[in-house]
C-alpha positions in Angstrom: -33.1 7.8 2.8 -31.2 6.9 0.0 -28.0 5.8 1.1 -30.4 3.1 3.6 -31.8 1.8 0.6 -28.5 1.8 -1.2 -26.9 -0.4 1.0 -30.4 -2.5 2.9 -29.8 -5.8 3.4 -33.9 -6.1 3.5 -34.6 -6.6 -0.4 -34.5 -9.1 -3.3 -31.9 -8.8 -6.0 -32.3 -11.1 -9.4 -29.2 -13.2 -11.0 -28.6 -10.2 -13.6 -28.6 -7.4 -11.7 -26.2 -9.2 -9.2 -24.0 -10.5 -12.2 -24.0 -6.6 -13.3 -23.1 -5.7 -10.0 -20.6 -8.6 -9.8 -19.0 -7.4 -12.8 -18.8 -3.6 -12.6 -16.9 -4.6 -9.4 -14.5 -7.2 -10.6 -13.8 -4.4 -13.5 -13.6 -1.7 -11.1 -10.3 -4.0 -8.9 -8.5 -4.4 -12.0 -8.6 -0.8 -12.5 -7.5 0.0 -8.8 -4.7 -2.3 -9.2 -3.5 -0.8 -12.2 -3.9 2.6 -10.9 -2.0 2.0 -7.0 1.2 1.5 -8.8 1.4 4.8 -10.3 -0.7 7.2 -7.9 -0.1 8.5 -4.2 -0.7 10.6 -1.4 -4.6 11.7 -2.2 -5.7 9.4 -5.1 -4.6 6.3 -3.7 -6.3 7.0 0.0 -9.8 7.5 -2.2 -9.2 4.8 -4.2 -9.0 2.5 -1.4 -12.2 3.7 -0.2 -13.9 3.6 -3.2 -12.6 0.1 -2.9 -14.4 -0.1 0.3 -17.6 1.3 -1.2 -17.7 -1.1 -4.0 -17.1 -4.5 -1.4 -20.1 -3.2 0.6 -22.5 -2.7 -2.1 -21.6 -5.8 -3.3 -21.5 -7.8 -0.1 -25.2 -6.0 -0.2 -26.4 -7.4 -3.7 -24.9 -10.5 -2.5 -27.2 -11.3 0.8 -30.1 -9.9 -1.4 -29.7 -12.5 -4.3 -29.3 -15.0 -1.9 -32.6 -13.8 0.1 -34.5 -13.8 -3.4 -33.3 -17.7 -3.2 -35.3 -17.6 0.2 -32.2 -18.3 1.8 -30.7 -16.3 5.0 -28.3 -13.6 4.7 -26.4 -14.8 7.2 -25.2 -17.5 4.6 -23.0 -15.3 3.0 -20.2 -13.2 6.0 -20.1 -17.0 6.6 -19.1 -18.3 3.1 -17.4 -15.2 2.0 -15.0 -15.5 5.3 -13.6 -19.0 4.0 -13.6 -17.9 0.2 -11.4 -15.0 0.9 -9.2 -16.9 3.4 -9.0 -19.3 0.1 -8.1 -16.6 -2.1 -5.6 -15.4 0.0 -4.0 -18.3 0.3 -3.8 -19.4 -3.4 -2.6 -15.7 -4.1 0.2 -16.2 -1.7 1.0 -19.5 -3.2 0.6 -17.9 -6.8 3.4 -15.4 -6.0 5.5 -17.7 -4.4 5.1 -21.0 -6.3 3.2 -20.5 -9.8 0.1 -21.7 -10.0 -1.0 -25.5 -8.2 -3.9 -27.2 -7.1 -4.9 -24.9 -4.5 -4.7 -22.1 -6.9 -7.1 -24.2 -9.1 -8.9 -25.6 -6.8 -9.8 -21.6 -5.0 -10.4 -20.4 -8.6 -12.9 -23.9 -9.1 -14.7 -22.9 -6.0 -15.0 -19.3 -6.9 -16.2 -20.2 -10.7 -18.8 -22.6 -8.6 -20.0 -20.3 -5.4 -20.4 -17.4 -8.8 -22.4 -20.0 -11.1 -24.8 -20.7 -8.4 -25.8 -17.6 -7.4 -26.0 -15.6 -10.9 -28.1 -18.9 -12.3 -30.4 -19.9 -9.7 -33.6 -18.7 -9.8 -35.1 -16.6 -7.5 -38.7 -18.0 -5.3 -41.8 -17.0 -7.7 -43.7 -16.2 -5.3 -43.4 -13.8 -2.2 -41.0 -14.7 0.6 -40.0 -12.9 4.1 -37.6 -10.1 2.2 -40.1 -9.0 -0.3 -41.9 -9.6 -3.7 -40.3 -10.9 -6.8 -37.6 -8.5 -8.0 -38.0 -7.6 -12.0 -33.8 -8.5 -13.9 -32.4 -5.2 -13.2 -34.1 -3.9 -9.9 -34.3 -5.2 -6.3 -37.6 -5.3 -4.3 -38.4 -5.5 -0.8 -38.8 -2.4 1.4 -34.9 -1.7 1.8 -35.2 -0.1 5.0 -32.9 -1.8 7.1 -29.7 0.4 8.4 -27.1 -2.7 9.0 -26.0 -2.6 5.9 -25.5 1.4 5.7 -23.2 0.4 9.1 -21.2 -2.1 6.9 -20.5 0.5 4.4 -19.3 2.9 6.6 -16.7 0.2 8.5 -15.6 -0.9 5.5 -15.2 2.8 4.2 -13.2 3.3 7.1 -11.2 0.1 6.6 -10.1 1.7 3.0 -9.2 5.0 4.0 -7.2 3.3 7.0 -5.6 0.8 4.4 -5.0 4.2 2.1 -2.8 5.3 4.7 -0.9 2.5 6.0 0.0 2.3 2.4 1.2 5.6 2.1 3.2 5.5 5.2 4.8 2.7 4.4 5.8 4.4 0.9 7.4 7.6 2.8 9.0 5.3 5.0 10.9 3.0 1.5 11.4 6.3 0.0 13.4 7.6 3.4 15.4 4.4 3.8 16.3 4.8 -0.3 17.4 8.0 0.3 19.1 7.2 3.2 20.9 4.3 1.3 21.8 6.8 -1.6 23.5 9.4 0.7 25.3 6.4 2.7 27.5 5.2 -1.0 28.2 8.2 -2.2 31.6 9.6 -1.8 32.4 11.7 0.8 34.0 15.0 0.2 37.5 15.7 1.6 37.4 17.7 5.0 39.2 20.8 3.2 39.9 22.4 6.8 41.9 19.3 7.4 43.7 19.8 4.6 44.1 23.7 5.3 45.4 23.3 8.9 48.1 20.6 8.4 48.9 22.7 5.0 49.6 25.6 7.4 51.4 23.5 9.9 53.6 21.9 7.3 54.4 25.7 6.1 55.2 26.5 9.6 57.5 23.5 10.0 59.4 24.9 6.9 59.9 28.3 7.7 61.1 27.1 11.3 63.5 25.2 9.7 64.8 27.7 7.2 65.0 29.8 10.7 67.2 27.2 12.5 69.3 27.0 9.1 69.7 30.4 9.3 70.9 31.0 12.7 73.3 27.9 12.5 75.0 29.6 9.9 75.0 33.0 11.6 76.8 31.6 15.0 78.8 29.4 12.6 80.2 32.7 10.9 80.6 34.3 14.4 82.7 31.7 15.4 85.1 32.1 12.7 85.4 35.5 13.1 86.3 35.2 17.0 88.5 32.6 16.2 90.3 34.8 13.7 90.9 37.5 16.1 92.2 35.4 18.7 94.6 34.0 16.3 95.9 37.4 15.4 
C-alpha cells in the first residue's frame, strides 16, 4: 500500500534526502504563514492539514535517518517534544521581548540537532531497519502502519486547528460589527417626535378654544349688563 510505505517508520533514509525533505518543509511553513493572513473559510482549513501532512512525513524521514544512524526511533518524539517546547518558548519571548539568549540559544540547538542529523553518516553495512539507503531513496521494507496512524492524528489535529481558527475569526468579525453598530449615531425616534408634535398642536388649538369662549361670555356679559342698565 502506498500510503504505508509513505509514511513507515520501518526504513533507512540518507542525510540528503532528509535535508530535501527538511527543506521542502521549512519552505512549505513560510508559505502557510504567508498565505493564513489572507485566506479563510476552505483554504485555510486544508492548509492546515497539509500542514499536518507535511509534519508527519517529516517526523517520518526523521526516525528513518536516525535508524540509518542505527539509532532507535524512539530518540526522536523524545527530542522533538523538548525542541518544540524550546521553540515555543523563544517565539513567545521573540514577540514579547526581541530577540535574547533563549531565542539564541533555541535557534543554536536547532542549527545543532539539524547539523547532526543531515551530516552524519549512515551504518555501511546492514542494520535492524534495512540495507544501506542510495542519497535520494530510503530502504528497508516500509511496511510498518504506525506511522500511517501518525499521519492521520496529525491530519486530524490540522483540520481541527483549521477550524478553531476560523471560529475564532467569525467570532472577532461579530464582536467588530457589534462595536461598529454600538458608536454610530442613533437615529431620532420620529414617532416621538410625531406624537408630542400632535399633542403640542392639540394644546394650541385648546387654548385658541378657551380664548375664544372667554371672549364670547366676556361679550355676553356686556350685553346683559347693557340691558339692565337701560
Amino acid at each position: 500500500m502506498i500510503l504505508v510505505r509513505l509514511f513507515s517508520y520501518r526504513a533507512r533514509t540518507a542525510p540528503l534526502r532528509w535535508l530535501a525533505w527538511l527543506t521542502l518543509k521549512l519552505g512549505f511553513g513560510w508559505l502557510s504563514i504567508e498565505t493564513l493572513a489572507q485566506v479563510e473559510g476552505v483554504v485555510l482549513m486544508s492548509v492546515f492539514a497539509a500542514l499536518g501532512l507535511f509534519a508527519a512525513k517529516i517526523g517520518t524521514e526523521t526516525v528513518r535517518r536516525v535508524h540509518d544512524c542505527g539509532q532507535s526511533g524512539w530518540w526522536v518524539p523524545t527530542v522533538a517534544t523538548g525542541v518544540v517546547a524550546l521553540v515555543l518558548t523563544a517565539a513567545a519571548r521573540w514577540l514579547g521581548h526581541d530577540a535574547d539568549a533563549i531565542v539564541w540559544g533555541t535557534l543554536t540547538l536547532a542549527g545543532i540537532a539539524t547539523a547532526a542529523l543531515g551530516l552524519r553518516p549512515g551504518e555501511r553495512g546492514i542494520n535492524d531497519h534495512g540495507a544501506p539507503p542510495t542519497p535520494w531513496t530510503s530502504s528497508g521494507p516500509a511496511d510498518g502502519r504506525a506511522g500511517l496512524m501518525v499521519a492521520a492524528l496529525l491530519l486530524a489535529a490540522g483540520i481541527a486547528a483549521g477550524g478553531a481558527v476560523i471560529t475564532w475569526q467569525n467570532a472577532l468579525v461579530r464582536e467588530r460589527d457589534a462595536r461598529m453598530r454600538a458608536a454610530e449615531p442613533r437615529a431620532p425616534d420620529t414617532s416621538a417626535i410625531q406624537t408630542t408634535a400632535n399633542e403640542v398642536s392639540m394644546d394650541q388649538e385648546r387654548e385658541a378654544s378657551g380664548n375664544d369662549n372667554t371672549a364670547l361670555s366676556t361679550q355676553i356679559d356686556s350685553l346683559l349688563n347693557e340691558g339692565h342698565a337701560r
